[in-house]
C-alpha positions in Angstrom: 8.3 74.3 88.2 6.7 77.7 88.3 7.6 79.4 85.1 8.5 83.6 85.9 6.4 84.6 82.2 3.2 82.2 83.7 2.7 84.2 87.0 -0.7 85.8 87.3 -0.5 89.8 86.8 1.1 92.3 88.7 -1.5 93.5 91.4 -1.6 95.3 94.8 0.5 92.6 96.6 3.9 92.3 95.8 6.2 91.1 98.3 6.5 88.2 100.4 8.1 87.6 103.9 9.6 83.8 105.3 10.8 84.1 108.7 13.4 81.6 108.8 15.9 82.5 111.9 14.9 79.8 114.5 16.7 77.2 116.1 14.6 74.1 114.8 15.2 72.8 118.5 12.5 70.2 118.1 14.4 68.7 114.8 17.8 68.6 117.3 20.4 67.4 116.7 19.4 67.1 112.5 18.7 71.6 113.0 22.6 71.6 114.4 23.9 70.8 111.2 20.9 71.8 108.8 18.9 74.6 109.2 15.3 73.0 109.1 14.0 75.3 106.1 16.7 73.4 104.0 15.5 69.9 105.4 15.0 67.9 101.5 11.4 67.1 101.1 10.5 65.6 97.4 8.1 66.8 95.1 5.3 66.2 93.0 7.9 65.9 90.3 10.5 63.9 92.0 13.4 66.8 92.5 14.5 66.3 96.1 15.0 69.9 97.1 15.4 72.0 100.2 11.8 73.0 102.0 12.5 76.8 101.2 13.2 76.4 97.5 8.8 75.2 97.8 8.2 77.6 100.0 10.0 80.6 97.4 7.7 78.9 94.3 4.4 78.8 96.4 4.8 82.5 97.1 5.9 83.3 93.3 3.6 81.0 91.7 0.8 83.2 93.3 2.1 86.8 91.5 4.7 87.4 94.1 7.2 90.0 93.2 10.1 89.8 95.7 10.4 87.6 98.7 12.7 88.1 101.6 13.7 85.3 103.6 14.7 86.5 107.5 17.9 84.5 108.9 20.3 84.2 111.4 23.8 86.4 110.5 25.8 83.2 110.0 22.9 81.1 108.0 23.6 84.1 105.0 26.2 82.6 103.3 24.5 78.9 103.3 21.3 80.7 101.4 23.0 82.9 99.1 24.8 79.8 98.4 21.4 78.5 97.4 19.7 81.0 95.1 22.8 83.3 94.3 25.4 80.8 93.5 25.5 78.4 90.8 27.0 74.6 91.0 30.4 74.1 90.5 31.3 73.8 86.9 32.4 70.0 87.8 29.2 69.2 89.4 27.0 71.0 86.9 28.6 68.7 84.2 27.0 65.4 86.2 23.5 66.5 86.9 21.6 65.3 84.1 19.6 68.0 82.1 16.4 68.3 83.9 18.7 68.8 87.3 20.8 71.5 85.2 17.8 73.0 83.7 15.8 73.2 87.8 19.3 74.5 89.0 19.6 77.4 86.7 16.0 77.9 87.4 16.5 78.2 90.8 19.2 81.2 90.3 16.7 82.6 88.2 14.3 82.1 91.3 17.0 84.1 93.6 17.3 87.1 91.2 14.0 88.0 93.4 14.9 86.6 96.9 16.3 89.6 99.4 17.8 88.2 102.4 17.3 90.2 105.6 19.2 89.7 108.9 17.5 89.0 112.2 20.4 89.8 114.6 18.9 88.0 117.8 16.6 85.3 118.3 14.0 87.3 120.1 11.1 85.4 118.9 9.0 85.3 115.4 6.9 88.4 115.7 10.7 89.9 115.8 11.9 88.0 113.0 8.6 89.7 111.4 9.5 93.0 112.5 13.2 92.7 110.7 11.5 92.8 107.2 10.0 96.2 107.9 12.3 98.3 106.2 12.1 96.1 103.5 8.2 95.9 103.3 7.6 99.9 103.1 4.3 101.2 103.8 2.6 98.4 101.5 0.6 94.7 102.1 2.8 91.9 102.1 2.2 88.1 102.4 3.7 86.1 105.4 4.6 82.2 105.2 5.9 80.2 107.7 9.5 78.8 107.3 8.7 75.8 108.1 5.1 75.0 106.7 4.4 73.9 102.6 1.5 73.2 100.5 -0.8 71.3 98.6 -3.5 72.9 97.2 -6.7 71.0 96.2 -7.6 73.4 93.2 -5.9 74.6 90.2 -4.7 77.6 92.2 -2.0 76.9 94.7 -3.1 77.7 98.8 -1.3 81.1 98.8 -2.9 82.1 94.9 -6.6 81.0 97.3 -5.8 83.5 99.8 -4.4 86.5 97.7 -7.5 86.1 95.0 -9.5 86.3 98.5 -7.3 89.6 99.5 -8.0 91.2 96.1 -11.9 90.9 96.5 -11.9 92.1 99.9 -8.9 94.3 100.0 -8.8 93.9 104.2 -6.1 91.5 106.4 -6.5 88.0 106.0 -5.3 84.8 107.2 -5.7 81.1 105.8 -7.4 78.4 108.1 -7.9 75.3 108.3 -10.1 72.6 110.0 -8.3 71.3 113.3 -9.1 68.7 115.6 -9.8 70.4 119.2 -6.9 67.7 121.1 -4.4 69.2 118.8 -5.2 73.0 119.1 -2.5 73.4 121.1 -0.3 73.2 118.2 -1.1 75.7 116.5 -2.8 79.6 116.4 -6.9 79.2 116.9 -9.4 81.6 115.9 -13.3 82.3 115.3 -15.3 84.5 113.8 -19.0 84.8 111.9 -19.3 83.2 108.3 -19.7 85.8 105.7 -19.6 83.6 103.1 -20.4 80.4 104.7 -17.4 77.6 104.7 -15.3 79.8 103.2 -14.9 83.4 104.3 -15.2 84.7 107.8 -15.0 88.2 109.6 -13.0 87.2 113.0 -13.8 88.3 116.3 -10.6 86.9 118.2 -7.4 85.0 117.6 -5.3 82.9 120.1 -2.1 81.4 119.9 -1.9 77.6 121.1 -4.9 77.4 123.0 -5.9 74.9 125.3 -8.7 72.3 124.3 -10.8 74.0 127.2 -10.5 77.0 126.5 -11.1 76.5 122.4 -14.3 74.5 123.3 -15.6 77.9 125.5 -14.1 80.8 123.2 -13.6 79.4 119.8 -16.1 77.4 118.9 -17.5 78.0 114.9 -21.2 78.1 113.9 -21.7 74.6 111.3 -18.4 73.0 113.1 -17.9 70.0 114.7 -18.1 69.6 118.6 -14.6 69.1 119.0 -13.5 70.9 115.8 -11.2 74.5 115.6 -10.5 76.8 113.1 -6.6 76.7 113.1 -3.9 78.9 111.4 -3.0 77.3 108.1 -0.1 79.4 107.8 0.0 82.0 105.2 -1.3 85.6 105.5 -1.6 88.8 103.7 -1.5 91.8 106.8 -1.4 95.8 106.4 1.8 97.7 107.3 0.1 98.4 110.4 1.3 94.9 111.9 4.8 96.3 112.0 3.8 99.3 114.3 2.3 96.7 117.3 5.6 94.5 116.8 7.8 98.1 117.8 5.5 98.4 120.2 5.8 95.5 121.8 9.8 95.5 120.9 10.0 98.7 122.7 8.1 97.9 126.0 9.8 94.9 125.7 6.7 92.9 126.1 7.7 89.5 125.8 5.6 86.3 125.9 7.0 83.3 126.6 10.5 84.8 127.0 10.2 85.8 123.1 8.3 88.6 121.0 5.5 87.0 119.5 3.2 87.5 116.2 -0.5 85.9 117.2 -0.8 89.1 120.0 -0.2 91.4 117.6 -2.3 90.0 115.1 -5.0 90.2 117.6 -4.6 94.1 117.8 -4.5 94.7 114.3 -8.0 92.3 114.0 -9.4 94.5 116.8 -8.5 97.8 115.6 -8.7 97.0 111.3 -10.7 94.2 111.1 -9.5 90.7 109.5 -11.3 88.0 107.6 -10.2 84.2 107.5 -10.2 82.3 104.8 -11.0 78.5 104.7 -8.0 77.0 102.3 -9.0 74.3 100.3 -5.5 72.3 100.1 -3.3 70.4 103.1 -0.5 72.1 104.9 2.4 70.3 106.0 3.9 71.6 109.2 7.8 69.8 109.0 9.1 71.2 112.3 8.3 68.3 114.3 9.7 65.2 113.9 7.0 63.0 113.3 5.1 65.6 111.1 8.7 66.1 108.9 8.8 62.3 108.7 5.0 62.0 107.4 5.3 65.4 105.1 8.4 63.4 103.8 6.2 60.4 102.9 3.4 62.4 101.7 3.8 65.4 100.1 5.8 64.0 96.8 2.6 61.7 96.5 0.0 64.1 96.1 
């Protein structure tokens, strides 16, 4: 449990963003019932808990100020149930004290969780777009709804990437290695090494790529032949972001019937420059079935 008096300093990056107004149509019919960011996963610790509650303490745990979780007009009540409304008084009376001690914790936790409305599905990069209001004319760190972590160092995968941010002060995404049959899964991206293994300045960005076209535009000097730099799923972006979204929004330029992130991310690379960072950790993407079933079987034993 991230303890609110052990997070690192206040610095330049203080709010976070989780998209989490999709359908989860690929976790049908569980995502009818249950919105997938409140599918249980179980900790390190052994506290079966919804996947957002991890995704709110990765985010904090790295010096995170306020997060604001994006969702659907009728999902608000089933969050603010969540981190704005204690058990019952009969229920709070069975958990045992480490269960009332996380749950009070966890109201504590929603004292800095805004919830924004996104009021159509028109896609992630809109679901983006609905936080910028909320975001101001400041950097902000972006996590996937349906995507948590395990860090292999003492900092956690989103502390990695925001110590990164503070050196370099410029747009920055996590990566990961990926095998080149599974690219397709996910965003791809390549770039030069600036700090070899680690840090790199990009010099393009595609979302679910094909294997052939990875192998001819995205290959990675010191990589493997059939190995990609994927998106890991956490990134720190510039305000700008948010003026390529309304531009998109407004020409209505849709891809794949929905407003998308990965094209605008591509214009703010081109026109600000953006570094990726190699995390050293695992990242467990729970929207699919078979990788919510493994994350399930995994993640607590880490």
């Amino acid at each position: 449990m991230v303890k609110f008096n052990d997070r690192p300093d206040r610095n330049s990056i203080e709010k976070a963003v989780i998209p989490a107004a999709g359908f989860g149509t690929r976790l049908f019919p569980a995502s009818q019932v249950v919105k997938k960011e409140l599918f249980p996963i179980v900790d390190r610790h052994g506290r079966t808990k919804p996947a957002i509650v991890e995704i709110v303490e990765e985010a904090i745990g790295a010096g995170i100020e306020e997060v604001a979780i994006v969702v659907q007009p009728g999902d608000r009540s089933t969050f603010e149930t969540l981190f704005k409304q204690p058990p019952k008084p009969d229920l709070f009376r069975k958990l045992k004290p480490h269960q009332q001690e996380y749950s009070e914790y966890i109201q504590e936790l929603g004292k800095r969780v805004t919830l924004l409305i996104q009021d159509e599905p028109k896609g992630y990069g809109y679901a983006v777009f609905c936080a910028k209001d909320w975001v101001r004319n400041e950097p902000f760190m972006l996590l996937l709804g349906d995507h948590i972590y395990a860090s292999d160092l003492e900092l956690s995968c989103a502390a990695q990437l925001k110590a990164a941010f503070d050196r370099h002060q410029q747009n920055i995404i996590s990566l990961r290695i990926f095998p080149g049959d599974r690219i397709h899964q996910s965003g791809g991206s390549t770039g030069t090494w600036l700090e070899p293994g680690t840090l790199l300045s990009l010099t393009h960005i595609a979302e679910k790529p094909t294997r052939e076209y990875a192998r001819q535009h995205l290959r990675v000097e010191g990589l493997g032949e059939d190995e990609c730099l994927a998106m890991f799923g956490i990134y720190i972006l510039e305000p700008q972001i948010f003026e390529y979204l309304e531009d998109h929004i407004t020409q209505n330029f849709r891809e794949n019937g929905e407003f998308q992130l990965t094209s605008c991310l591509e214009k703010l690379r081109s026109d600000r420059g953006m570094l990726g960072y190699l995390i050293q950790g695992r990242c467990f993407d729970f929207g699919i079935p078979e990788n919510y079933y493994q994350t399930v079987i995994d993640f607590g034993n880490l």
